[in-house]
MARDREN-884376 format. One record per residue (C-alpha): residue number from 0; residue in three letters; x, y, z. Coordinates in Angstrom, 2 decimals, decimal comma. Layout:
<pts>
<pt><n>NUM</n><res>ala</res><x>X</x><y>Y</y><z>Z</z></pt>
...
</pts>
This chain:
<pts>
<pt><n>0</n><res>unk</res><x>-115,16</x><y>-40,73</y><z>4,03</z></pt>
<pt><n>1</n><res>unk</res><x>-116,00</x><y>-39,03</y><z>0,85</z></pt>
<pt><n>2</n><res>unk</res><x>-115,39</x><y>-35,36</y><z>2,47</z></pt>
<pt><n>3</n><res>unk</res><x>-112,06</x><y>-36,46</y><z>4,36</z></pt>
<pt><n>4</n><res>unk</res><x>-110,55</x><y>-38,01</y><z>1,08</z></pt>
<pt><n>5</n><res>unk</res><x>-110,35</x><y>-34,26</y><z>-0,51</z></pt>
<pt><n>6</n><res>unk</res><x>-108,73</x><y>-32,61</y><z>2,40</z></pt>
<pt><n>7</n><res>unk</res><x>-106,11</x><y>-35,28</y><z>2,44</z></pt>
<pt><n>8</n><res>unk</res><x>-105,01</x><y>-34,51</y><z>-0,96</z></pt>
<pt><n>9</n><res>unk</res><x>-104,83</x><y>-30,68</y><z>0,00</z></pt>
<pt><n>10</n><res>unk</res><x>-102,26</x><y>-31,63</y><z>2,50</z></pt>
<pt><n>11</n><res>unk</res><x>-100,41</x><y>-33,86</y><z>0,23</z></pt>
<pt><n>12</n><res>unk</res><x>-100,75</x><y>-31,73</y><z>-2,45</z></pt>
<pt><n>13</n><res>unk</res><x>-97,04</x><y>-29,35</y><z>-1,53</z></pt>
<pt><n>14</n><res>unk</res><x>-95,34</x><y>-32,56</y><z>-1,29</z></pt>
<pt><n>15</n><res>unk</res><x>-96,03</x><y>-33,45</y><z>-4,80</z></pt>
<pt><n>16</n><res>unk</res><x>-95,38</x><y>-30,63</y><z>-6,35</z></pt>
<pt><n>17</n><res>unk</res><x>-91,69</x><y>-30,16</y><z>-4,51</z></pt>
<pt><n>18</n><res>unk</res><x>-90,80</x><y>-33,45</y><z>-5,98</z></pt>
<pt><n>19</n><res>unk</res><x>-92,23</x><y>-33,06</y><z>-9,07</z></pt>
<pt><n>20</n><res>unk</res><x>-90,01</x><y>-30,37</y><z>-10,15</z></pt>
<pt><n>21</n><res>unk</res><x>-88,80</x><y>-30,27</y><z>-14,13</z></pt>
<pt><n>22</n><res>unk</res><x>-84,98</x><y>-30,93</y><z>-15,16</z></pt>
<pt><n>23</n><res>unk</res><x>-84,51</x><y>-27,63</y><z>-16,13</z></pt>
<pt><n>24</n><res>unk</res><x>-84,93</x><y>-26,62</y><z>-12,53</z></pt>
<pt><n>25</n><res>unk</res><x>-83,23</x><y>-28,75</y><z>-11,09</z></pt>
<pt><n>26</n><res>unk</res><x>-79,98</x><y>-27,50</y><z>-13,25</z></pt>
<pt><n>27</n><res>unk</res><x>-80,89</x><y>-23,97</y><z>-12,02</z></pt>
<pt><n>28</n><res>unk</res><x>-80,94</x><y>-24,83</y><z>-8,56</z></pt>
<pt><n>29</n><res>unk</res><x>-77,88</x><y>-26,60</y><z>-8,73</z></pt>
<pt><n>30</n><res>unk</res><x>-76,17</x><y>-23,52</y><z>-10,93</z></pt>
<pt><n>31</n><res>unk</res><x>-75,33</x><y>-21,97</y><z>-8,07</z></pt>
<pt><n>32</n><res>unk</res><x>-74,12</x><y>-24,38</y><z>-6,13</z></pt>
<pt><n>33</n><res>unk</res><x>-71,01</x><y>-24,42</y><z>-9,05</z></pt>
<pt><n>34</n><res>unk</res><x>-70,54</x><y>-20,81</y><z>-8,69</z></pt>
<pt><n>35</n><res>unk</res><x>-69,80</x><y>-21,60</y><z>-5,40</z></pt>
<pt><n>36</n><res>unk</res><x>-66,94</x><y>-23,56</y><z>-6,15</z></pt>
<pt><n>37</n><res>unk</res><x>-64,82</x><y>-21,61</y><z>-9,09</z></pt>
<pt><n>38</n><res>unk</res><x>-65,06</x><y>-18,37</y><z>-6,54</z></pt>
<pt><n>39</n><res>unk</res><x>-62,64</x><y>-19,71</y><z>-4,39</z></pt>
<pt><n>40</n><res>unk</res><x>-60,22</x><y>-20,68</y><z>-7,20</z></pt>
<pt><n>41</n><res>unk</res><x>-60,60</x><y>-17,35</y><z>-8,02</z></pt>
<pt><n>42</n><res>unk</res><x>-59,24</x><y>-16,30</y><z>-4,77</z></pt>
<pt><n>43</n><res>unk</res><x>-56,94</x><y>-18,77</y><z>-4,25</z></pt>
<pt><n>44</n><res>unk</res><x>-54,61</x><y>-17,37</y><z>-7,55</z></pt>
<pt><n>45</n><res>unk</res><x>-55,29</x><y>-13,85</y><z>-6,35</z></pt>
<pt><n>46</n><res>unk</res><x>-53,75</x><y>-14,52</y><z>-3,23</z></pt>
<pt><n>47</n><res>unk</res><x>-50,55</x><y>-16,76</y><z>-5,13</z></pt>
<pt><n>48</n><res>unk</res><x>-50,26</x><y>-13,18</y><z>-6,91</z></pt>
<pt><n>49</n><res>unk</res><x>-50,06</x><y>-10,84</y><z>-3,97</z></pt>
<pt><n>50</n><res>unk</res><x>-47,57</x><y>-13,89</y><z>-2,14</z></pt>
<pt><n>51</n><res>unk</res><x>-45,71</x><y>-13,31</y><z>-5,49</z></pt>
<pt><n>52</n><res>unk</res><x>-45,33</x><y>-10,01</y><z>-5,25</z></pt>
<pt><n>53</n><res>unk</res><x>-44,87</x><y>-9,71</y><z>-1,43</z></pt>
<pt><n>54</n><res>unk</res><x>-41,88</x><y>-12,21</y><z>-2,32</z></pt>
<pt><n>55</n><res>unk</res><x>-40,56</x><y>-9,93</y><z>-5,11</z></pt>
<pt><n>56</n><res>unk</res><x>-40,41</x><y>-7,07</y><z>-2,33</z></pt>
<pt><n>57</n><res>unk</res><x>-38,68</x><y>-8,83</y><z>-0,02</z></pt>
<pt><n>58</n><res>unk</res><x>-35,78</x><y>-9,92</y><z>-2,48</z></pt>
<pt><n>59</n><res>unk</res><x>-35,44</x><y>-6,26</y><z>-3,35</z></pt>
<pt><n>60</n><res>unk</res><x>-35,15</x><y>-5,10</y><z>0,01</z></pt>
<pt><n>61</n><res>unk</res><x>-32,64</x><y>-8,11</y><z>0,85</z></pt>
<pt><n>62</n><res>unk</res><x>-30,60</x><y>-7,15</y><z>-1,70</z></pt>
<pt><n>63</n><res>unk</res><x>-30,68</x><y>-3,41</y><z>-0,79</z></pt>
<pt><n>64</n><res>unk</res><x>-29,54</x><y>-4,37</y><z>2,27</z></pt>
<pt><n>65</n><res>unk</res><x>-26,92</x><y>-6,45</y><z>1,28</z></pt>
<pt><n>66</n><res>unk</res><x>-25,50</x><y>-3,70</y><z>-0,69</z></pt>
<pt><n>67</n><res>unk</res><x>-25,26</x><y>-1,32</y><z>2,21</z></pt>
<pt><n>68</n><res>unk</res><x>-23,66</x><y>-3,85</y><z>4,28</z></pt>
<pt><n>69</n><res>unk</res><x>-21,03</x><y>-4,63</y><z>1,99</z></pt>
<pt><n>70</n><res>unk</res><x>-20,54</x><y>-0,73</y><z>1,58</z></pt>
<pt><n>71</n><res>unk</res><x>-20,68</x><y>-0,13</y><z>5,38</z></pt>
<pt><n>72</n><res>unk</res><x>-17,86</x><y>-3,28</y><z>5,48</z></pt>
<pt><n>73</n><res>unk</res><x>-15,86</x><y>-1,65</y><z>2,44</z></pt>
<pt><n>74</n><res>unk</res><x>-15,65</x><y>1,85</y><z>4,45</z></pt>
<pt><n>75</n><res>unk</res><x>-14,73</x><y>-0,01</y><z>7,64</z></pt>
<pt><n>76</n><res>unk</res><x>-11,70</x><y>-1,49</y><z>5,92</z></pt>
<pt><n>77</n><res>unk</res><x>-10,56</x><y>1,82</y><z>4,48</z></pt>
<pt><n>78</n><res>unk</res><x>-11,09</x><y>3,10</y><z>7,39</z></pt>
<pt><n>79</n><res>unk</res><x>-9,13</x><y>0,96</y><z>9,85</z></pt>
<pt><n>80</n><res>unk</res><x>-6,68</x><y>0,93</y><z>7,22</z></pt>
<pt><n>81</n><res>unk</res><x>-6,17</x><y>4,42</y><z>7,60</z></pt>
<pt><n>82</n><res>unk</res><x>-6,25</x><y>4,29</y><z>11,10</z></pt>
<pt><n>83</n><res>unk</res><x>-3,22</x><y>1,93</y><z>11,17</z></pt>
<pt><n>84</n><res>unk</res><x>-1,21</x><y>3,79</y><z>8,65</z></pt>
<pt><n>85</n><res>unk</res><x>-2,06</x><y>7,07</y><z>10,85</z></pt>
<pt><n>86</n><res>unk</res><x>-0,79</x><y>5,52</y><z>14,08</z></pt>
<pt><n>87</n><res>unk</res><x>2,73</x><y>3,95</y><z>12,40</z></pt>
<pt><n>88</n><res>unk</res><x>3,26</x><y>7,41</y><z>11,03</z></pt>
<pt><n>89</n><res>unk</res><x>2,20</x><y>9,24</y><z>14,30</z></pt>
<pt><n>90</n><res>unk</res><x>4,81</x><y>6,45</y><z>16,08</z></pt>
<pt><n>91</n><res>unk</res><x>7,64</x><y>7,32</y><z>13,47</z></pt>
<pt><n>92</n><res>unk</res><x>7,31</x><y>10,96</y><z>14,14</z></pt>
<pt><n>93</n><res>unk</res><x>7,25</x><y>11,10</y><z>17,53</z></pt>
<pt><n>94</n><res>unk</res><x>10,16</x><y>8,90</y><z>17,63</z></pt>
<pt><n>95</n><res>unk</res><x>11,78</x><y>11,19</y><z>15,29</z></pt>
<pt><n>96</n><res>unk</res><x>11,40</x><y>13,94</y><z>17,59</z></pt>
<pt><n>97</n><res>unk</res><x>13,10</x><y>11,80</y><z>20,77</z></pt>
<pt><n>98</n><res>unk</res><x>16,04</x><y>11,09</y><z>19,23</z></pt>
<pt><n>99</n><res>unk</res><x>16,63</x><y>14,35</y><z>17,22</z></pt>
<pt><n>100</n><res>unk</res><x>16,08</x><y>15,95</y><z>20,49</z></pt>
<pt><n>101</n><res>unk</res><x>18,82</x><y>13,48</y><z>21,70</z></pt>
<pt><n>102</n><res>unk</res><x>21,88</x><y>14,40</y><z>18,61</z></pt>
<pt><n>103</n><res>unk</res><x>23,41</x><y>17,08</y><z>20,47</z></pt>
<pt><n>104</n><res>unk</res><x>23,81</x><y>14,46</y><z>23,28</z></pt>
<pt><n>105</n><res>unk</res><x>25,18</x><y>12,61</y><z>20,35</z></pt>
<pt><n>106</n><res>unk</res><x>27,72</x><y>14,24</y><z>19,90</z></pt>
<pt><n>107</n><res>unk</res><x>28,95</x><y>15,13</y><z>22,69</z></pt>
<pt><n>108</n><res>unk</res><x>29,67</x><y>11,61</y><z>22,76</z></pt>
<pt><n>109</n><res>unk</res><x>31,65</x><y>11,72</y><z>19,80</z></pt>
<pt><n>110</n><res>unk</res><x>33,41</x><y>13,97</y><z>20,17</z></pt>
<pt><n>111</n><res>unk</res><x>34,34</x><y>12,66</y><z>23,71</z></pt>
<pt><n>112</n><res>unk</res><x>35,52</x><y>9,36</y><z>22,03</z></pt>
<pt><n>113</n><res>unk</res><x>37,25</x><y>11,24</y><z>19,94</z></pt>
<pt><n>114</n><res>unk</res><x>39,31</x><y>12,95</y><z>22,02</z></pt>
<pt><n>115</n><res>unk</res><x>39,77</x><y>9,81</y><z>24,45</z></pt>
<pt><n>116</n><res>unk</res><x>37,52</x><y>11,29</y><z>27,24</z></pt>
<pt><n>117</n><res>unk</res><x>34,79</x><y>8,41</y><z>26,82</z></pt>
<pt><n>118</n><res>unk</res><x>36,31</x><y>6,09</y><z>30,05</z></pt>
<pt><n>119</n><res>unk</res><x>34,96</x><y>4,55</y><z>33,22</z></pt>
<pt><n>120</n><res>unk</res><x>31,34</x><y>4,90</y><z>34,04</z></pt>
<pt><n>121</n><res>unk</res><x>30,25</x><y>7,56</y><z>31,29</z></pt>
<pt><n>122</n><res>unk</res><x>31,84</x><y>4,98</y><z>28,72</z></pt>
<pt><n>123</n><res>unk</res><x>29,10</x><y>2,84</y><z>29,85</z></pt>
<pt><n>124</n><res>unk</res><x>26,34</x><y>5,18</y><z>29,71</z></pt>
<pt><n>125</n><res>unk</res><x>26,97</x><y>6,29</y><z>26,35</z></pt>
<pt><n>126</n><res>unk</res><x>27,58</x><y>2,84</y><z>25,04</z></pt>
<pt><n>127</n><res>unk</res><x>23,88</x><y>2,54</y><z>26,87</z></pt>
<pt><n>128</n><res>unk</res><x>22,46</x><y>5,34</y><z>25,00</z></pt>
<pt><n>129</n><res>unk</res><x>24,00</x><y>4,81</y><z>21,42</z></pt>
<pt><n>130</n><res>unk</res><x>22,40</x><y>1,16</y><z>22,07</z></pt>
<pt><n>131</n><res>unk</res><x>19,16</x><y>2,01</y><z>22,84</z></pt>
<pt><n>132</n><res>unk</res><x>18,99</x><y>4,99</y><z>20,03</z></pt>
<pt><n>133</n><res>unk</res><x>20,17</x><y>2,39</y><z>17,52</z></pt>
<pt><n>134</n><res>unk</res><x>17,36</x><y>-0,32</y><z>19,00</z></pt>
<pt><n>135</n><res>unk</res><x>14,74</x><y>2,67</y><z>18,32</z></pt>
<pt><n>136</n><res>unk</res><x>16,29</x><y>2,79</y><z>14,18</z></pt>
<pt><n>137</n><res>unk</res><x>18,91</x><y>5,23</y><z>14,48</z></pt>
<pt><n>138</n><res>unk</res><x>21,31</x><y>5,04</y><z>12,10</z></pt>
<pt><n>139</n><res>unk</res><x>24,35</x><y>7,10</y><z>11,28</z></pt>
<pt><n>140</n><res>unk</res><x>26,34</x><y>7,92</y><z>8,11</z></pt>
<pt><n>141</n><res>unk</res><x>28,65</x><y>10,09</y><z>6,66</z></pt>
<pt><n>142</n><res>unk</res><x>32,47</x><y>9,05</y><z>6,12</z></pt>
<pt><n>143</n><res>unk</res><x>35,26</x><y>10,54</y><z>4,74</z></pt>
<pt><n>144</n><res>unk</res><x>36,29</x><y>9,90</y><z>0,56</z></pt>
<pt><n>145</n><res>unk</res><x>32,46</x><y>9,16</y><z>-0,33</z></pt>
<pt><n>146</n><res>unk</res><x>30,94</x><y>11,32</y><z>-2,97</z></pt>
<pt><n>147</n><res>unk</res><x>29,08</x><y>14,56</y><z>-2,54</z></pt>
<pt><n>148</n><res>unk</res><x>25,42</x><y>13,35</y><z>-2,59</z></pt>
<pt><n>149</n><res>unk</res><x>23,43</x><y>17,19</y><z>-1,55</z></pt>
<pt><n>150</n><res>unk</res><x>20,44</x><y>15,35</y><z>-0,41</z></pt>
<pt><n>151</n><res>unk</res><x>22,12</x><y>13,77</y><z>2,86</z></pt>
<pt><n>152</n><res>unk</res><x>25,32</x><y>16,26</y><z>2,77</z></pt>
<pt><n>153</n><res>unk</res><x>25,05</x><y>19,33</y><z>3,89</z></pt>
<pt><n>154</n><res>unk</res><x>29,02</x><y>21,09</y><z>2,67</z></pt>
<pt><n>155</n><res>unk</res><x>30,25</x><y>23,72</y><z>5,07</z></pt>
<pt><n>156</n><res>unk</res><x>33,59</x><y>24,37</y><z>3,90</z></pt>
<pt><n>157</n><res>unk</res><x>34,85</x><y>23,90</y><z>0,30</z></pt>
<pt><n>158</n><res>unk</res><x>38,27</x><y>23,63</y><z>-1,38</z></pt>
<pt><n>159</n><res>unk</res><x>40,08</x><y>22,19</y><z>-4,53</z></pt>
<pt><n>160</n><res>unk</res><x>42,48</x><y>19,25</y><z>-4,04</z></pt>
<pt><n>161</n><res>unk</res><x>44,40</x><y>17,36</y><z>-7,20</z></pt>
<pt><n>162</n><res>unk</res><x>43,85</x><y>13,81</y><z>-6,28</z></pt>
<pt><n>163</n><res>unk</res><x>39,78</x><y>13,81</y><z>-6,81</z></pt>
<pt><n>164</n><res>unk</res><x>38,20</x><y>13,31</y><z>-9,59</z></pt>
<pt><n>165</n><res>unk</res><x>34,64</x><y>14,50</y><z>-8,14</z></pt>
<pt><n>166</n><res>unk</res><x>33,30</x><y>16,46</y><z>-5,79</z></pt>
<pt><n>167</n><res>unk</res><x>34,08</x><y>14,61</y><z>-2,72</z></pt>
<pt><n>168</n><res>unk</res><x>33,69</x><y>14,12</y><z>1,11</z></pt>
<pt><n>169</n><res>unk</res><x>37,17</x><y>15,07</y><z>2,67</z></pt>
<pt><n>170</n><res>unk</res><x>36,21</x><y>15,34</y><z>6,30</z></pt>
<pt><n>171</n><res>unk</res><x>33,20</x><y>14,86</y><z>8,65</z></pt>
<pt><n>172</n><res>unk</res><x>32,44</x><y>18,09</y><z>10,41</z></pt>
<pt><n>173</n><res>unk</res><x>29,40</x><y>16,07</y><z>11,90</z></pt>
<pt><n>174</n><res>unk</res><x>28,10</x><y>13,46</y><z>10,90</z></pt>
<pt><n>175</n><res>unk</res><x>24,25</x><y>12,60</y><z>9,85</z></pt>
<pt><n>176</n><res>unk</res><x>21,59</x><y>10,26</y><z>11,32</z></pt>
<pt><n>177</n><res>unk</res><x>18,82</x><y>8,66</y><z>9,42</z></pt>
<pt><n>178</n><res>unk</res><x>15,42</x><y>6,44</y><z>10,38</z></pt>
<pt><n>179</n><res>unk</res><x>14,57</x><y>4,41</y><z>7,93</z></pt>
<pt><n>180</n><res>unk</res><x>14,87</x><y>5,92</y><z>4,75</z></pt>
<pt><n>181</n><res>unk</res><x>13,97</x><y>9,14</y><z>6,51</z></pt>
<pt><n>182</n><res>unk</res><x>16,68</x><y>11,87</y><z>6,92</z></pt>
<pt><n>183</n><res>unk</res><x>16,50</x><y>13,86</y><z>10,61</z></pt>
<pt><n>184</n><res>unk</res><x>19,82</x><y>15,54</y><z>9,83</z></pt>
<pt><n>185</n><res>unk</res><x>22,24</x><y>15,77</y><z>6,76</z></pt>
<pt><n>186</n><res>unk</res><x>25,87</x><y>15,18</y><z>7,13</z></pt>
<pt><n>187</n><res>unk</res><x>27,70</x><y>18,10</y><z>7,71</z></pt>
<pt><n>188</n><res>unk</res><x>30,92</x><y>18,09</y><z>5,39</z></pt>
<pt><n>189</n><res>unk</res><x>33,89</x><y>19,78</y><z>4,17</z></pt>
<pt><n>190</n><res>unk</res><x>34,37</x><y>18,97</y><z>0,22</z></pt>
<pt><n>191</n><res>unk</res><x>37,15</x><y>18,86</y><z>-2,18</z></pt>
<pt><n>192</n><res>unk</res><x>36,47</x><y>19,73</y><z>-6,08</z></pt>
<pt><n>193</n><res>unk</res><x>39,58</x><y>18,74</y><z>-8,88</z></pt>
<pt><n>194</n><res>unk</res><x>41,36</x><y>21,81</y><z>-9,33</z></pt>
<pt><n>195</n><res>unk</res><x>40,56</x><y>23,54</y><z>-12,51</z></pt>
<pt><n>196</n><res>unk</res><x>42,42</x><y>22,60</y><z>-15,41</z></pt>
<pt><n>197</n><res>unk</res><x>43,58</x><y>19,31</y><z>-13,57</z></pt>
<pt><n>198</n><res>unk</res><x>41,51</x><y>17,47</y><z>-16,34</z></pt>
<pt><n>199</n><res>unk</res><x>43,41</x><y>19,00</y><z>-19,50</z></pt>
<pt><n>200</n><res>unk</res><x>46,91</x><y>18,40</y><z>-17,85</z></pt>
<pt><n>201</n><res>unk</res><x>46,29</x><y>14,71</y><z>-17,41</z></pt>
<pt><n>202</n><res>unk</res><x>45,29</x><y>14,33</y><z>-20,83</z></pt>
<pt><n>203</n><res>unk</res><x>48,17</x><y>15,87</y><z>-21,89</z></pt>
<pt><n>204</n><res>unk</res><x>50,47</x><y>13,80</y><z>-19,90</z></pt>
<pt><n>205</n><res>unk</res><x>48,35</x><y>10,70</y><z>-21,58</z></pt>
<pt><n>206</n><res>unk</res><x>49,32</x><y>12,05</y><z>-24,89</z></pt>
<pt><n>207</n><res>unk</res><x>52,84</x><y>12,52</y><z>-24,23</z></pt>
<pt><n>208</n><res>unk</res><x>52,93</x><y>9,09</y><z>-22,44</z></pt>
<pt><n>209</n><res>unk</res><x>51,66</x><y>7,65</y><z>-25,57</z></pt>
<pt><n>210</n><res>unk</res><x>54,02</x><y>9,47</y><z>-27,99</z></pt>
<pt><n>211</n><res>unk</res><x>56,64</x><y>7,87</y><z>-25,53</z></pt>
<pt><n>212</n><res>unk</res><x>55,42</x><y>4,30</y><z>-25,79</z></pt>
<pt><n>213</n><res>unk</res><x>55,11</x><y>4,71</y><z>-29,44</z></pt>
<pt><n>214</n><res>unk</res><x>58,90</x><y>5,85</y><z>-29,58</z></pt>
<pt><n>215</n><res>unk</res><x>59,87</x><y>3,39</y><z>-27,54</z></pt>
<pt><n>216</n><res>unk</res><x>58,45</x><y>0,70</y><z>-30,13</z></pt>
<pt><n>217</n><res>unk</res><x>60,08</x><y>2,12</y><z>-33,06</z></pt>
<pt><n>218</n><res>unk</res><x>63,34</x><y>2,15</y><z>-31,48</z></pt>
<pt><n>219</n><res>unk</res><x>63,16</x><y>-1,59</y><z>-30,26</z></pt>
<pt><n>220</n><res>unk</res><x>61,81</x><y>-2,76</y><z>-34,02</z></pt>
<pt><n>221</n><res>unk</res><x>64,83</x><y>-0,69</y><z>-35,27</z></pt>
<pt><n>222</n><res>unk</res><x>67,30</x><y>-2,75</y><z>-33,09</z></pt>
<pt><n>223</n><res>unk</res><x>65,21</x><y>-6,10</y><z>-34,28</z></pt>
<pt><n>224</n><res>unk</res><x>66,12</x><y>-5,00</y><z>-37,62</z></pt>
<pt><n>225</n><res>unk</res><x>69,78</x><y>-4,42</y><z>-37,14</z></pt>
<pt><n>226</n><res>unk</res><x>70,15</x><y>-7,57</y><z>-35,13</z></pt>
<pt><n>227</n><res>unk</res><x>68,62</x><y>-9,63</y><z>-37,60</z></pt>
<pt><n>228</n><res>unk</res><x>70,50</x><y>-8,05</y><z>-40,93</z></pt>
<pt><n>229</n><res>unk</res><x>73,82</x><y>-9,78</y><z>-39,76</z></pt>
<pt><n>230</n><res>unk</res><x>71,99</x><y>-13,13</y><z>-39,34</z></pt>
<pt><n>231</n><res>unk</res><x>70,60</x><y>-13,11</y><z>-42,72</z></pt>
<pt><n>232</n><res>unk</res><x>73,81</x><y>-11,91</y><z>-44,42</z></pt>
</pts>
């Protein structure tokens, strides 16, 4: 009994000293344990950072690409802008060409109707074709007693005449066709200018007309005059 009794205390002897550890180690032990918790923390506003940043890049890129879309949408709206404008001119000049291609025929008819040739069935196909040239935006002009304009009159014979005032229209050698506001062919004219010295003459004939007025007056407040001195007297 006595030997046992030491060799039980040897056994029991780690137990006791485990649990009889100081306060200050206990603290140490459990140190670490609280290290163990602020490290992820740590991590945890690293990672908000990089999420932050990530987030940044994004919205830059975004916006990038918002830019060259709005750039790429710009262009296409020039672009089919042009396109139309291209294709309305392209359409005016080739129907430009048809019917200039088509004046000679013109005239033929004109000159036809002129001449009272334009009867029975051609009647009716150049009534047709006049129709349809018009329908495409032919028009003509050109008449007789309008002013010289040299941008849509083209004068192939000239002459002076004493009852114009201006250079003027005084026949239609052929007349001129338009689209639009676009000129294919002038008129083609014969003009009249006011003979010179037809200016001066009229205002002399004003001035004598006036001198006779003026007489005319004096001699009618002259017979007043007369007429009235018997009535007084």
């Amino acid at each position: 009994m006595t030997e046992e009794t030491p060799g039980f205390d040897e056994q029991n002897e780690p137990a006791d000293v485990s649990s009889g550890d100081t306060p200050e180690a206990a603290e140490s032990k459990a140190a670490p344990s609280a290290e163990e918790g602020a490290a992820p923390a740590g991590d945890n506003a690293a990672a908000d950072v990089g999420l932050t940043a990530q987030l940044d890049q994004a919205r830059a890129a975004l916006g990038e690409r918002t830019a060259d879309l709005q750039r790429l949408q710009a262009e296409f709206q020039n672009y089919r802008r042009r396109v139309d404008r291209d294709r309305v001119a392209v359409k005016e000049i080739a129907v430009a060409n048809l019917l200039t291609e088509l004046l000679p025929t013109l005239d033929d008819i004109g000159r036809a109707r002129e001449h009272g040739e334009l009867v029975g069935g051609f009647k009716s196909v150049a009534e047709s074709l006049e129709t349809v040239a018009a329908k495409m935006g032919l028009q003509q002009f050109g008449k007789e007693g309008e002013p010289f304009d040299p941008t849509v009159h083209e004068a192939l014979m000239h002459s002076y005449a004493p009852d114009v005032t201006e250079t003027t229209c005084v026949a239609i050698l052929q007349p001129g066709y338009r689209i639009g506001e676009r000129t294919i062919r002038p008129a083609r004219v014969a003009v009249a200018e006011p003979q010179p010295g037809a200016q001066p003459a009229k205002g002399e004939s004003d001035a004598e007309g006036k001198d006779k007025s003026k007489k005319a007056e004096t001699a009618e407040a002259a017979d007043d005059k007369e007429s009235g001195g018997p009535d007084e007297g």
